[in-house]
C-alpha positions in Angstrom: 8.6 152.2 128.2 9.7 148.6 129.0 9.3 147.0 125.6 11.5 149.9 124.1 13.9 149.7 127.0 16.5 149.5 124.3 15.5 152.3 121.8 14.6 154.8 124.7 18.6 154.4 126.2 19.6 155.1 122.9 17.2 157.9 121.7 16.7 159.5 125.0 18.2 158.9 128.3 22.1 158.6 126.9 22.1 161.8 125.6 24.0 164.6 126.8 21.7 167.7 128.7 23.6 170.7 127.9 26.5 170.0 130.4 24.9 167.2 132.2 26.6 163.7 130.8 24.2 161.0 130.6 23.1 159.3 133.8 22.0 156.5 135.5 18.9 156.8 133.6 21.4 155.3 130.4 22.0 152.3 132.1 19.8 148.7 131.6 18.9 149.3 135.5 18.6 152.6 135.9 15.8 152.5 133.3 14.1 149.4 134.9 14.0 152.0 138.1 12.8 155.0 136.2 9.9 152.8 134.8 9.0 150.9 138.1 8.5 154.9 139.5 6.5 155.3 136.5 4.6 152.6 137.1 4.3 153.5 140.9 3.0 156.7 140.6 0.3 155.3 138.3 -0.3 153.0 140.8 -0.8 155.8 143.6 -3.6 158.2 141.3 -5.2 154.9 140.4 -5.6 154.3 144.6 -6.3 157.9 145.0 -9.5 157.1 142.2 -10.1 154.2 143.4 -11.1 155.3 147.3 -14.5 156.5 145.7 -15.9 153.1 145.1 -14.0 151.2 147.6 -12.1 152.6 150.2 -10.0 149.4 151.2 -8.9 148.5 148.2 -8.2 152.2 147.2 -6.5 152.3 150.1 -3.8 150.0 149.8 -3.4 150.4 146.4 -2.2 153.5 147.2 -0.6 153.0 150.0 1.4 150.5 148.1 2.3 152.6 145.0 3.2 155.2 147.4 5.6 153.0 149.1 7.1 151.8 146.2 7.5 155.7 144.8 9.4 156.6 147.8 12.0 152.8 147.6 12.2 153.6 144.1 13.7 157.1 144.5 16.1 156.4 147.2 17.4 153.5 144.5 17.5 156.2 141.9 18.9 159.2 143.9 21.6 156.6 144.5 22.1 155.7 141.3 22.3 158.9 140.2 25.2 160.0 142.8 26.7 156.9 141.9 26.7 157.6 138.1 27.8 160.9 138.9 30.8 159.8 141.0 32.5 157.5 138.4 32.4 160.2 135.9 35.8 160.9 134.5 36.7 164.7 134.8 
């Protein structure tokens, strides 16, 4: 998703969903966000996995990706709201 930040804003993300105007998902930021939650919650089944052959380090792996799900989504909830605000009507 990183390497074809630029492709997936213009193939994807700044498209219109039915009514819905692209959002901060279409944005060089918002995508850096939507990937580091990606990234998170890959980060949180790998700790969930991981517990089975070491509990410690499954542990805080997922401890950590789950930390950085929940930042993550405040910053895109926000983004969102804000994208959503500056619309023009």
């Amino acid at each position: 998703m990183e390497l074809n930040r630029d492709r997936l804003i213009r193939r994807v993300t700044s498209r219109s969903l039915g009514t819905l105007a692209p959002g901060y998902a279409a944005t060089q930021r918002g995508i850096q966000v939507y990937v580091g939650l990606v990234v998170a919650l890959g980060l949180l089944a790998f700790g969930v996995w991981a517990v089975d052959w070491s509990k410690g380090l499954g542990l805080v792996v997922g401890l950590v990706g789950a930390a950085a799900f929940l930042v993550l989504s405040v910053i895109a909830i926000a983004g969102e709201v804000r994208t959503f605000r500056a619309l023009k009507r």
